[in-house]
N, C-alpha and C positions, 0 to 999 in steps of 0.2 A: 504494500500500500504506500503512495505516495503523500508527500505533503498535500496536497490538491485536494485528494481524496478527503484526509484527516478533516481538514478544514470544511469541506464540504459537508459531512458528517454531523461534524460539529453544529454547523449554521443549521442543520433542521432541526436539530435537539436544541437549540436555541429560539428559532422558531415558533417548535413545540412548546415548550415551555412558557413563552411570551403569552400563546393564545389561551394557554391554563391558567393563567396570571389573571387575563383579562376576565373570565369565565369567573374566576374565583373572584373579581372585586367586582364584577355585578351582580352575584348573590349575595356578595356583603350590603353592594349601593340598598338593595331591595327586601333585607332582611325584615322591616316591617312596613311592604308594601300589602295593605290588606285591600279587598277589593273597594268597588266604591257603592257598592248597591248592596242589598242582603242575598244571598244566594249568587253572589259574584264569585269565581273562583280567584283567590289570594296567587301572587307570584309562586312558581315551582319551579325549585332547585334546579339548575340545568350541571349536570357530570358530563366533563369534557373525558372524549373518548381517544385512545392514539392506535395507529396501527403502524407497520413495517412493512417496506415495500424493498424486493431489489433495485437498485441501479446500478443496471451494466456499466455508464459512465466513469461512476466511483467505485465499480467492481466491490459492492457491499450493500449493505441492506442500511436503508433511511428508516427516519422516524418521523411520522404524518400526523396531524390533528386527524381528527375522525371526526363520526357526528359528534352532535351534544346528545347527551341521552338525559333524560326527566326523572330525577327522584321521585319515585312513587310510594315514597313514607306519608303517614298521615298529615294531615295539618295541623298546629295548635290554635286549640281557641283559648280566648278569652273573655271574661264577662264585660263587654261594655258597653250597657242597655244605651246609651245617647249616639253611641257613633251608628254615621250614617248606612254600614254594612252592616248592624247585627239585626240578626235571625230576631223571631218570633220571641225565644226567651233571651234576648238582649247578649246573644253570644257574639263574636266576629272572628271568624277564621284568619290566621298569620298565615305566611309563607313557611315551609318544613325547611330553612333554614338557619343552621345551628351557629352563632358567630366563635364557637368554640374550635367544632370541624373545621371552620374554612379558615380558621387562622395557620392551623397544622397543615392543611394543602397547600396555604400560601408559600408556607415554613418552608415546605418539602418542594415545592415548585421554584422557589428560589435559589435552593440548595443545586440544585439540578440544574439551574440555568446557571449558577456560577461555577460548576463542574465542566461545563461545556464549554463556558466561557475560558477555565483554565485549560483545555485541550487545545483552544484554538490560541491562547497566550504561548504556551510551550510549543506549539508547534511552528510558530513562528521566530522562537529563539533559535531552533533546532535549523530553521532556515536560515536565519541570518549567519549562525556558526558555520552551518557549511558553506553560504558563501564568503566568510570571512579564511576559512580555510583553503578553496579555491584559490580566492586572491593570494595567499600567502605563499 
């Protein structure tokens, strides 16, 4: 595998990771978007999904954003007979997202995106050395 490659590699696992970032801070923006009518359905969770594809190119296998796929956990209610959503006994359904979960995905999406980051940092010392050894 060449430098090329590496780097290429790298940039979809960076990519990837950006678009999980974003996915995770719009379930945060919308953690308590509840609907606006009674019987409205509240925001749901959206789980960013990845897959692996070859590329002859890079002779190796990339990493893809996939669909978004729909948490299908309950929703929470809450009692709050004045707001404009709640139900017959003054309930209003939340969105099923947890601000606890999506800080640890941020955690771990982060973590991965600076992992990738550092592949494509080293790989480019690795280039400059050998063309400093070339020249030499």
């Amino acid at each position: 595998m060449d430098f090329n490659s590496s780097l290429r590699i790298a940039a979809t696992g960076l990519h990837a990771q950006t678009a999980r970032m974003r996915v995770i801070a719009e379930n945060i923006a919308n953690a308590d978007s509840a609907g606006k009518a009674p019987g409205d359905e509240p925001y749901r969770r959206r789980i960013p999904t990845f897959q692996t594809s070859y590329d002859a190119e890079v002779g190796g296998r990339v990493v893809e954003i996939g669909r978004l796929a729909y948490d299908q956990s309950p929703f929470s209610s809450r009692y709050e007979p004045g707001h404009p959503a709640a139900d017959a006994n003054g309930y209003v359904q939340y969105p099923n997202v947890n601000s606890l979960i999506e800080t640890v995905d941020m955690r771990e999406a982060q973590r991965s995106y600076e992992a990738n980051l550092n592949v494509v940092t080293v790989t480019r010392q690795m280039l400059g050395r050998t063309l400093d050894i070339l020249r030499g």
